[in-house]
C-alpha positions as a Python dict, from the first residue, in 0.01 Angstrom:
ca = {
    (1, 'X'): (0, 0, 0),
    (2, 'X'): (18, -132, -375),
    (3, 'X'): (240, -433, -520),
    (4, 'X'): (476, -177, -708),
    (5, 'X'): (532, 47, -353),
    (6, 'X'): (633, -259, -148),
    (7, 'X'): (876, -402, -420),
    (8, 'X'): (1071, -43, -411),
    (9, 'X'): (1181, -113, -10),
    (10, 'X'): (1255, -504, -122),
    (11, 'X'): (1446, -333, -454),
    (12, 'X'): (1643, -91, -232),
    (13, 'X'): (1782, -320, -19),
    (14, 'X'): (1865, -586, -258),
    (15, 'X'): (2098, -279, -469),
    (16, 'X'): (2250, -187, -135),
    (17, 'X'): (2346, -564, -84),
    (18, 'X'): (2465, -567, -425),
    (19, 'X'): (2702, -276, -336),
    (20, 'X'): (2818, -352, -37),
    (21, 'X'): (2958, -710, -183),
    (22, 'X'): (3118, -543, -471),
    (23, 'X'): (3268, -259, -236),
    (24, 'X'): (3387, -572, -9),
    (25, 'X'): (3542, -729, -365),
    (26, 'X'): (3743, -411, -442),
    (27, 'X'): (3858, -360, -90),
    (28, 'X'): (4031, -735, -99),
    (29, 'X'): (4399, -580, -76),
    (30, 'X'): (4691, -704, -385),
    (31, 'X'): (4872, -994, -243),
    (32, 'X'): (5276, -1097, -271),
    (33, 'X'): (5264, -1452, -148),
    (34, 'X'): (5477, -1727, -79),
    (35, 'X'): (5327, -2057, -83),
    (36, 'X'): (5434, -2377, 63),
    (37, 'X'): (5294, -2750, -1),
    (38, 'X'): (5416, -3035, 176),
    (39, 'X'): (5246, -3399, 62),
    (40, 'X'): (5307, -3700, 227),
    (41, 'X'): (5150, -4066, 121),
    (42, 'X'): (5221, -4429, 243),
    (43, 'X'): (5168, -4624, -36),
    (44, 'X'): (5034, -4986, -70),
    (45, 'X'): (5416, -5097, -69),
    (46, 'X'): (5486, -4964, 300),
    (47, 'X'): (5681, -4695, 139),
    (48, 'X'): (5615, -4336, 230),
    (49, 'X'): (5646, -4078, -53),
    (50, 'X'): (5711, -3681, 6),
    (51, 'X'): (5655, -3416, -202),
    (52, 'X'): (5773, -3052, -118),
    (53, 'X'): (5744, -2743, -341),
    (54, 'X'): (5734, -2336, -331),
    (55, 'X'): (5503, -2097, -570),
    (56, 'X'): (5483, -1705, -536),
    (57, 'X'): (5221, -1610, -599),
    (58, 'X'): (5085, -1225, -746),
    (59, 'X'): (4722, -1152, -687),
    (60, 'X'): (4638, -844, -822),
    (61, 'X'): (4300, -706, -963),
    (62, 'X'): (4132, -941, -1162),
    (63, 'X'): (4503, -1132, -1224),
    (64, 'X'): (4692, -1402, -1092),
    (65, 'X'): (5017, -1485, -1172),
    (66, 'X'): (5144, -1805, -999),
    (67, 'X'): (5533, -1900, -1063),
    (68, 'X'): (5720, -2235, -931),
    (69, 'X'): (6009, -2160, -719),
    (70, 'X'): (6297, -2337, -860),
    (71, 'X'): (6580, -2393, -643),
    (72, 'X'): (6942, -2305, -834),
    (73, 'X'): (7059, -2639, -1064),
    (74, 'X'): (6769, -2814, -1040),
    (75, 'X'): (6564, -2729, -1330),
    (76, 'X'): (6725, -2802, -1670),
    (77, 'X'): (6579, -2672, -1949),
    (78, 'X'): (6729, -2831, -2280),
    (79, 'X'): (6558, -3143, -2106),
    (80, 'X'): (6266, -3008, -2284),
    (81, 'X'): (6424, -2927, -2579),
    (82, 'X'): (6254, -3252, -2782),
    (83, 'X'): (6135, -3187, -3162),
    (84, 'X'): (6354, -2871, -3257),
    (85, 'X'): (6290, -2534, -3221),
    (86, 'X'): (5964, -2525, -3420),
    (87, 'X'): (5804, -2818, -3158),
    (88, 'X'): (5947, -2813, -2815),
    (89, 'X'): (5787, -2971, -2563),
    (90, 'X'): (5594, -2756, -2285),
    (91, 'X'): (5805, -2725, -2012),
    (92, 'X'): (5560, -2679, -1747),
    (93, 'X'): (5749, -2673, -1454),
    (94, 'X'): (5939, -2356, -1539),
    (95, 'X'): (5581, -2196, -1682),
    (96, 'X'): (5436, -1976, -1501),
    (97, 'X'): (5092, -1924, -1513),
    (98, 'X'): (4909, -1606, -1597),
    (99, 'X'): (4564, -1582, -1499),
    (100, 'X'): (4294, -1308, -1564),
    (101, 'X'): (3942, -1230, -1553),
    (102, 'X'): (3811, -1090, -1850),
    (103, 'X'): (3526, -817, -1888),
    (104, 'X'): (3425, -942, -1519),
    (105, 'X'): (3315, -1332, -1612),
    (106, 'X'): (3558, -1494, -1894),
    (107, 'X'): (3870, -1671, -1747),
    (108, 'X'): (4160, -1647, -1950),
    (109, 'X'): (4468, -1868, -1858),
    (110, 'X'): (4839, -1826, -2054),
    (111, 'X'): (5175, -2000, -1945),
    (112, 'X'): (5499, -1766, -1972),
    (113, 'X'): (5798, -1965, -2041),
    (114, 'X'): (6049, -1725, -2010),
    (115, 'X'): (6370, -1919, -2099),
    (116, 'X'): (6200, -1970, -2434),
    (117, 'X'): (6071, -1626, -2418),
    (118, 'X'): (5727, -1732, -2539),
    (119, 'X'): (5376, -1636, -2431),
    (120, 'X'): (5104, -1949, -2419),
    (121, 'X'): (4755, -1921, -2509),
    (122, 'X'): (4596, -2221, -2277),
    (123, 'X'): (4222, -2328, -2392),
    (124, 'X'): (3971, -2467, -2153),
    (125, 'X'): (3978, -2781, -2279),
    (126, 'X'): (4387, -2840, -2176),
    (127, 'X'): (4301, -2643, -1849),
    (128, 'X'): (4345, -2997, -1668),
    (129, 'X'): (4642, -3083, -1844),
    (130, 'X'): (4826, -2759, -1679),
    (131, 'X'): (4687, -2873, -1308),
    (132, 'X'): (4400, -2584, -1339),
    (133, 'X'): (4079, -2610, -1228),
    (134, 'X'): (3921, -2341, -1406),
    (135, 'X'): (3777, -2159, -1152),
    (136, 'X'): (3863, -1808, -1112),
    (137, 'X'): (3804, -1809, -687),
    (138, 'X'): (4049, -2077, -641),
    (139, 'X'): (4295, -1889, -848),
    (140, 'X'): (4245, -1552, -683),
    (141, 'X'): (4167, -1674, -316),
    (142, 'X'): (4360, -2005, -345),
    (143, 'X'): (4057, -2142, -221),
    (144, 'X'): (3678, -2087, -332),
    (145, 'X'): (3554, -1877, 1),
    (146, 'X'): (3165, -2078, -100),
    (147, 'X'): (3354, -2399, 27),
    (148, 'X'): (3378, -2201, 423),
    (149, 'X'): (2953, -2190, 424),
    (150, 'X'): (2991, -2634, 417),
    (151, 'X'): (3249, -2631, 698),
    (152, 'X'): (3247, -2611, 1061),
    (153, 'X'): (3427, -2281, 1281),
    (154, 'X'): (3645, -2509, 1441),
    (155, 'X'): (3914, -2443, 1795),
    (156, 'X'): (4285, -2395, 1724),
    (157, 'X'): (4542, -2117, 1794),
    (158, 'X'): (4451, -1824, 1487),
    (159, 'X'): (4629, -1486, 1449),
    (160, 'X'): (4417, -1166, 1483),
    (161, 'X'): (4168, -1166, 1199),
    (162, 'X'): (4143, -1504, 1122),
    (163, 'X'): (3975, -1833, 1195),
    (164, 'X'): (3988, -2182, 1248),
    (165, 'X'): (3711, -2408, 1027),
    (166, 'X'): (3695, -2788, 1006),
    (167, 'X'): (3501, -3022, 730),
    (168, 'X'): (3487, -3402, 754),
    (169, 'X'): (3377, -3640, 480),
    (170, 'X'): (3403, -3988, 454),
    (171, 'X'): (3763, -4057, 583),
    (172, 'X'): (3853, -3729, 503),
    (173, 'X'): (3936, -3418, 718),
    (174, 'X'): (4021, -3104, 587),
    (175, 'X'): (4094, -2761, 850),
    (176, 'X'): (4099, -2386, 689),
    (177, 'X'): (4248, -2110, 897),
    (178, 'X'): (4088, -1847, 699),
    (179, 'X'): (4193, -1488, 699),
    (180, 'X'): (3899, -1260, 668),
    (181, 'X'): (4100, -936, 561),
    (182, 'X'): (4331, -1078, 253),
    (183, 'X'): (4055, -1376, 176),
    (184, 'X'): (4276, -1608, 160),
    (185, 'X'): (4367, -1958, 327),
    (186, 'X'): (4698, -1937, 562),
    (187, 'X'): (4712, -2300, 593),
    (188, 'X'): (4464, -2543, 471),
    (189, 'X'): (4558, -2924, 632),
    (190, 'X'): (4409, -3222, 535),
    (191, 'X'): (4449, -3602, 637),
    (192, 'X'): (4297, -3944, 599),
    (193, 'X'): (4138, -4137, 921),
    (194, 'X'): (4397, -4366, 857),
    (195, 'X'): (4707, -4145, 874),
    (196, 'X'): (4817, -4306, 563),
    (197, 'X'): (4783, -3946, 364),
    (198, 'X'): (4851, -3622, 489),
    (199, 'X'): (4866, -3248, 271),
    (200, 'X'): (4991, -2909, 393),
    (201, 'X'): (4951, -2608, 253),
    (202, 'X'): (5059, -2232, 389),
    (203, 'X'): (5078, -1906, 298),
    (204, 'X'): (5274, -1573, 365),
    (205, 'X'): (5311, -1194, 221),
    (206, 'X'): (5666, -1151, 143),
    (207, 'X'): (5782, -840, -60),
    (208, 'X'): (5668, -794, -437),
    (209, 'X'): (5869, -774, -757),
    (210, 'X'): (6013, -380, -833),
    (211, 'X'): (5848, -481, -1192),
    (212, 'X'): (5567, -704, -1225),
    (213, 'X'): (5668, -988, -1422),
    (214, 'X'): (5343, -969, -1661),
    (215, 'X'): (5442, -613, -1764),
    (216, 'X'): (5786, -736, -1885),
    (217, 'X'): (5686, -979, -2150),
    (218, 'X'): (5799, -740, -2462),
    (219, 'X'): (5910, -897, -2708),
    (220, 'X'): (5803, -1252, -2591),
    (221, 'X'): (5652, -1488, -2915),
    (222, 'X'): (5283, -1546, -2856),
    (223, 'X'): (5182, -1909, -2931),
    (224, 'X'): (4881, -2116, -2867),
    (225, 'X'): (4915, -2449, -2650),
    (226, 'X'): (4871, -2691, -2965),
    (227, 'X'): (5206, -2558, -3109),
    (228, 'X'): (5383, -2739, -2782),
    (229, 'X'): (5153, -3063, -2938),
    (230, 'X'): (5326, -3365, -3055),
}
């Protein structure tokens, strides 16, 4: 058998492959999630800091939109008021962050501050000033699914469909209960040997908006993230 008749079996297979991972991409189902993150640190100083906060979280087709919970009176936003109405400052905790995936491959990020009723253009380069990564799979599976193939199935009590795995580096242990249908983490856990440092983070479908919030934007101002400059 020639070169160009064995390479048609090896082509075959590798277009089937090709399929059957972007069939498995569509099938991942639109998520409605609550999100919960619970921090705690013992400082230097003896003194042990908590943090606690909420996001829901949209994940739609090629979109993400991820919104702080904001319990009632504690957000305030003429504290962000500074520099007049042409030069406010960004008020990133009421933001909410708008993520899509462009054409397949080009990340696009824009923060909706609705009390200002403005629409944020975010470039790359103030990604990190937001708290974004810039990757795409953490956005849309809260967690980059590559990061599974360096850890360890590990034991632990999992609901139907998902799965314990464990990774330990340095002092550093991180566990992933990883549910195969919605590709997501339900609780990622991480700690210190020490005990000095400890992170939670879990996740649960609760119901989704009656209108999606990035289809009620008309009539917001569309700005670019150097207008929030000083």
């Amino acid at each position: 058998m020639n070169r160009s008749a064995n390479a048609l079996p090896r082509l075959l297979i590798a277009l089937a492959a090709a399929s059957a991972c972007l069939t498995a991409r569509a099938a991942e189902p639109d998520l409605n999630l609550l999100v919960e993150h619970d921090v705690s640190e013992v400082g230097a100083d003896g003194v042990t800091r908590t943090m606690h906060f909420q996001e829901r979280i949209y994940r739609r087709e090629n979109l993400v939109w991820i919104e702080r919970v904001l319990p009632e009176g504690a957000h305030r936003p003429e504290a962000h008021a500074g520099g007049g109405a042409e030069h406010k400052h960004l008020d990133l905790a009421a933001a909410a962050r708008w993520i899509t995936l462009e054409a397949g491959r080009v990340v696009r990020v824009r923060l909706v501050v609705a009390h200002d009723r403005a629409v944020v253009e975010v470039p790359a380069a103030e990604y990190g000033n937001i708290g974004f990564d810039g990757s795409w799979e953490n956005a849309y599976h809260l967690l980059d699914p590559r990061r599974l193939q360096a850890m360890k199935p590990a034991t632990g009590e999992a609901p139907a469909g998902a799965r314990w795995y464990q990774a330990t580096g340095g002092r550093q242990t991180v566990r992933v209960l990883w549910d195969e249908r919605a590709r997501i983490p339900r609780r990622v856990e991480s700690s210190d040997a020490a005990g000095t440092s400890r992170a939670r983070m879990s996740a649960r479908e609760v119901a989704g908006p009656s209108t999606p919030p990035w289809s009620a934007l008309g009539g917001y101002q569309q700005k670019v993230y150097s207008d929030y400059l000083d």
